[in-house]
C-alpha positions in Angstrom: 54.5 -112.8 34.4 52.3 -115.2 32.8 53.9 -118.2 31.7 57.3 -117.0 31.9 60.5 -118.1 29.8 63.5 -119.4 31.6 65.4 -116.5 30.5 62.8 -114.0 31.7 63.0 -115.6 35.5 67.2 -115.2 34.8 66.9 -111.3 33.8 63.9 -110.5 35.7 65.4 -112.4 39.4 69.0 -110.2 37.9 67.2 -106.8 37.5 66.0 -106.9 41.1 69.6 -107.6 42.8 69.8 -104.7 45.3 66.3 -103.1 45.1 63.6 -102.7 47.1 61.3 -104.5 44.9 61.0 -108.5 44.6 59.8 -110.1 42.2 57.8 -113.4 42.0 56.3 -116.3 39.9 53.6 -118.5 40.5 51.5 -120.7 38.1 48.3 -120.8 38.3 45.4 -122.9 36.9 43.0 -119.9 36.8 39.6 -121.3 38.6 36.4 -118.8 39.6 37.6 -118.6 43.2 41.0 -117.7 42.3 39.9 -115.1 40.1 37.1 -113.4 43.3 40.0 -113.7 45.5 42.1 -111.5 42.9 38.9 -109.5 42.4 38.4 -108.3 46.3 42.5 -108.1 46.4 42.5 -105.2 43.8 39.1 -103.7 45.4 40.8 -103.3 48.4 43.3 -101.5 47.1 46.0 -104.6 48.3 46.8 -105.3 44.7 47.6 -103.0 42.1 48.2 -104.2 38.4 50.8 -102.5 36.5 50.1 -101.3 32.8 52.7 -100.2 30.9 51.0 -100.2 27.8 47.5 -100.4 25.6 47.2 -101.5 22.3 44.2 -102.5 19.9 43.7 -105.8 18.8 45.7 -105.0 14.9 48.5 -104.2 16.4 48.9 -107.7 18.2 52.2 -108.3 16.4 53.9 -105.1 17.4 52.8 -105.4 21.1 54.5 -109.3 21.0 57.6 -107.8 19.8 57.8 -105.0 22.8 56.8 -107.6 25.2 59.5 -109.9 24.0 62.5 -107.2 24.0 62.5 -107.4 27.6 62.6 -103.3 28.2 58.8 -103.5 29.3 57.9 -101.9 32.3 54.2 -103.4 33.1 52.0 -105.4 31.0 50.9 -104.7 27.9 47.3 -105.0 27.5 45.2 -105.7 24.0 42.0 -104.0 23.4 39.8 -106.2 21.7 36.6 -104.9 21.5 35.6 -101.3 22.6 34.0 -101.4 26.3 30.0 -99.8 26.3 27.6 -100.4 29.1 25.9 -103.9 30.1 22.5 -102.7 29.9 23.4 -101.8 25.9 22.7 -104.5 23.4 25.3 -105.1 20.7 24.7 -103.2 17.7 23.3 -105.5 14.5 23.4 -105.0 11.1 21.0 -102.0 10.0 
C-alpha cells in the first residue's frame, strides 16, 4: 500500500488473521536504485504486482472512491495517456 491510513494497516493486518498470506508496509523514499532493484525483481519473475483494476485518467474520482471503500483486491491503476512505441514522435497539431 502506498502511504497507507492507520485504519487500512487495522483492517488490512485483521483480514490476514489465519491465512496464508501476510501482508506488509514499508515506506520508501523512491530513489533510481530502488526503483532497478524493483525492476530486475519483477523481471525475474520474484515479484508480481497485483491489478485489480484499470481506469482512464476522467474517471480519477470514481477510482478514489473504490480504492477508499476498502473491498479492493489489487491496485487500481490510472491510464493517463495511451502507450505507442518509443521510436514514434508525439502527434502535433495538423
Amino acid at each position: 500500500m502506498a502511504n497507507p491510513g492507520f485504519l487500512q494497516i487495522v483492517r488490512a493486518r485483521w483480514a490476514s488473521r489465519g491465512s496464508r498470506k501476510w501482508v506488509s508496509f514499508a515506506a520508501s523514499s523512491g530513489t533510481s536504485e530502488d526503483l532497478a532493484y524493483l525492476r530486475g525483481l519483477v523481471e525475474a519473475g520474484r515479484l508480481h504486482p497485483v491489478i485489480g483494476r484499470s481506469c482512464p485518467l476522467g474517471e480519477m474520482v470514481e477510482a478514489h472512491r473504490y480504492a477508499e471503500t476498502g473491498q479492493k483486491l489489487g491496485n487500481v491503476v490510472v491510464v493517463v495517456a495511451s502507450s505507442r512505441p518509443r521510436s514514434q514522435p508525439p502527434r502535433g497539431p495538423t
